[in-house]
N, C-alpha and C positions, 0 to 999 in steps of 0.2 A: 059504586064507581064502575063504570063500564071501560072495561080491557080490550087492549088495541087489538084488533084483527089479527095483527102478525105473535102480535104476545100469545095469544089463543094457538093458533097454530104452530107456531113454536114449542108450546108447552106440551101440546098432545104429541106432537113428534118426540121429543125427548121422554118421555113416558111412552110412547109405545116401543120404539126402538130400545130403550133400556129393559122392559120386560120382554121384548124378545131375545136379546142377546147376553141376560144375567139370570142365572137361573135362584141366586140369593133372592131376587128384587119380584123375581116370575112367584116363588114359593109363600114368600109373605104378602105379599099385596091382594093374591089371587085369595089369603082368606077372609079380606075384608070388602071382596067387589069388584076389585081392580081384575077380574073374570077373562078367560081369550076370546069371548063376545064381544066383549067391552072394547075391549085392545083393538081389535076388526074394526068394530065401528071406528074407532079412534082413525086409525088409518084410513080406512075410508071418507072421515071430515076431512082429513090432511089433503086427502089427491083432489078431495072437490073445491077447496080452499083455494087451493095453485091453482088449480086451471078458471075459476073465477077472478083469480088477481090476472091470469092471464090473459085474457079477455077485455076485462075493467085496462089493459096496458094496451093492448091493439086499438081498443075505442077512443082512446087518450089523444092515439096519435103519436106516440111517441115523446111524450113529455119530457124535453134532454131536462129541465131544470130541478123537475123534481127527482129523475134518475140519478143524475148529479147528486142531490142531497141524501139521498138513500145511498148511492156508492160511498157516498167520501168518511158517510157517520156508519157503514157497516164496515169499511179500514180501519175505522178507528176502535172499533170492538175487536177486528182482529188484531190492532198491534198490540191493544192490553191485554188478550189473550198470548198471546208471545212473550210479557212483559212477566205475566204470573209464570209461563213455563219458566225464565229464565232465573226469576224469586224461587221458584223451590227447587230449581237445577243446582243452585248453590248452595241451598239447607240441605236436601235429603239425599241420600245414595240411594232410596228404592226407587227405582224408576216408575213401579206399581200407581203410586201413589200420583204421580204424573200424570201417567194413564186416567186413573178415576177422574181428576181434574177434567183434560181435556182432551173428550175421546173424538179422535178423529173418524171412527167409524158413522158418526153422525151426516148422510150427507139427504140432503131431500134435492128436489126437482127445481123447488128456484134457492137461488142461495142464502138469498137472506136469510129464507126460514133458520138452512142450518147454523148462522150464523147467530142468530138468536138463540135457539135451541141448543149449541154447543158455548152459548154464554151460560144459559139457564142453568146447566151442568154444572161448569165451574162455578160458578158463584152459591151454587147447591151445596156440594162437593167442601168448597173452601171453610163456608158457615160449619158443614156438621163434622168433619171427618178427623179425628183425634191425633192422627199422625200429621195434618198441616197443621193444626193448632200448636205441637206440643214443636214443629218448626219454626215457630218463630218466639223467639225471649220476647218480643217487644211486641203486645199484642196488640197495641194500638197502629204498628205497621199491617198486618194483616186487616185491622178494622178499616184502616186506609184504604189497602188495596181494593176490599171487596167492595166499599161505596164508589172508587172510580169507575170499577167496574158496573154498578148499578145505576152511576150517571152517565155513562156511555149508551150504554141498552137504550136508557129512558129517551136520549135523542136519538137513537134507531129507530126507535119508534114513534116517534112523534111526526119523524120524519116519511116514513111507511104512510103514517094515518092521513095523509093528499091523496093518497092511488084511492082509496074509500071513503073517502067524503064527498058528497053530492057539492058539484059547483054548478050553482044555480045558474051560471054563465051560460054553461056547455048544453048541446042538444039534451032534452031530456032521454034516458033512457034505463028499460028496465034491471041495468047491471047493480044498483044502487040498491034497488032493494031484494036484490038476490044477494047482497054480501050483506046485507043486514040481517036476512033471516039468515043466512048460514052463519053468520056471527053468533045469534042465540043459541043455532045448532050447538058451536062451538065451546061455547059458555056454559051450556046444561053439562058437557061432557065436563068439562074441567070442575064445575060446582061437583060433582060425582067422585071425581081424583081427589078433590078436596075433603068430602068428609069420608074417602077411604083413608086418606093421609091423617086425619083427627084420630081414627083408631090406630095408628103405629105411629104415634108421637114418640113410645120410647125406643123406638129404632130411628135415630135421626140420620145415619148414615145411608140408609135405605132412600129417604126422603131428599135429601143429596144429590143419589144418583138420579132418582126421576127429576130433579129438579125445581122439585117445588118444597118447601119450608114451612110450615104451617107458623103462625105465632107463637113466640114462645118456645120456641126449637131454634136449637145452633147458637152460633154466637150474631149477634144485632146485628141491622143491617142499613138502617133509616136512623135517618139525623145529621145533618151536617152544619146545620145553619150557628151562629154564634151564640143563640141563645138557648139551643140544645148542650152544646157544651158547657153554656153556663150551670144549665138543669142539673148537668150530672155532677157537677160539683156542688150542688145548691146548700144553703145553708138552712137551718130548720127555725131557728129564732128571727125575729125580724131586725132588719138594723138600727142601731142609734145612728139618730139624725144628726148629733153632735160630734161623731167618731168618723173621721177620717177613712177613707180605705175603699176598695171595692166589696160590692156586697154578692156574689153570683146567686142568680137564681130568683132576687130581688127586684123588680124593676119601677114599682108603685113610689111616686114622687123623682124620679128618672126622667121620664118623656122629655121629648122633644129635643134638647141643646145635648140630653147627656144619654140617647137612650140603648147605647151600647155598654149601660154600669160602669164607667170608667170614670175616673176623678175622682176626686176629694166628697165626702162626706154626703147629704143630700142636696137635692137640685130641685129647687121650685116648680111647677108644673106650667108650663106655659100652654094658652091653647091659642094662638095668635098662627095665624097661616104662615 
């Protein structure tokens, strides 16, 4: 699956800017790759990134529609970032623990970036760090929060991926595929973050702060739809057809009239449009 231009640049911002400014995150990371060459380079993707989305926005023209849609869905990442301040302003008294969340020291050149990049954080943060965990009784409130916050991101950037998509409309020219190769640029780097992150799986706090989670680390973060809920409650015997009841997890003779598992017993399969 190939990752949005801003998700990339994002990522490497909050990864660079967290090894330079945590000397925890600088000591361990540096012994798996995450090197201050590395870091350089990183930064140096980030400043040719912006000033290519800068560019790609002067040739545009000025696109109010789509500037609109990028404003209104990067507000709405800030107000649920505000939303988590205000959730663990009334669980915890260490304000520390705030801080690791959502560090405001994150600012880059255009804003978005930081506004992803200081999602990327919290949502890192929130998944691995033992003192928000052990914040909330009800852990399915936290699992809450962090998926709102991961569908928020998801249309920040969906909404981002207009300014970098070639409109076959518009004059042609060569800014399209100068953000695609810096896109792979962007991509090798982060594949790199990635399996230094596979070697400190058991530091997940670490992984947190840079912002990225490998699988299998933190607590989940994916799944929201009806029939994942169902999964996680699922049953392991199959159902009788005779027995009354919902079956979770089940849904074979389901289809069509009944295929949310709900009602009575089993439901004939219809294939009728």
């Amino acid at each position: 699956m190939t990752m949005s231009y801003y998700r990339l640049m994002g990522q490497i911002f909050v990864a660079v800017q967290t090894w330079d400014n945590s000397p925890d995150v600088m000591e361990a990371t540096s012994k798996v790759g995450l090197t201050k060459d590395r870091i350089a380079a990183g930064r140096l993707l980030v400043d040719e990134g912006q000033a290519l989305i800068a560019r790609r926005q002067v040739e545009a023209g000025g696109d109010r529609i789509a500037g609109h849609s990028i404003h209104t869905a990067a507000s709405e990442v800030e107000m649920w970032l505000q939303t988590v301040r205000f959730s663990l302003r009334d669980r915890l008294d260490d304000p520390s623990v705030i801080d690791r969340v959502i560090d405001h020291g994150l600012h880059a050149e255009d804003h978005t970036v930081t506004v992803v990049a200081t999602a990327l954080r919290a949502l890192g943060v929130l998944r691995t760090d033992p003192a928000v965990e052990q914040a909330y009784e009800r852990r399915q409130t936290l699992r809450d929060l962090i998926v709102r916050g991961r569908t928020l991101l998801a249309k920040l950037l969906e909404c981002t991926d207009v300014l970098v998509r070639d409109n076959v409309t518009s004059l042609r020219s060569d800014i399209f595929d100068q953000l695609e190769a810096h896109r792979q640029k962007m991509s090798k780097w982060v594949l790199e973050l990635a399996k230094s992150s596979e070697k400190i799986k058991d530091q997940p706090e670490i992984l947190g702060l840079l912002g990225y989670v490998p699988q299998g680390v933190g607590i989940p973060a994916g799944g929201t739809s009806f029939a994942v809920i169902l999964h996680q409650r699922a049953q392991r015997q199959a159902p009788d057809p005779t027995e009354p009841g919902s079956t979770s997890g089940w849904s074979i003779g389901r289809q069509g009239r009944n295929r949310e598992n709900m009602g009575k017993g089993w439901v004939e399969p219809t294939f009728e449009g």
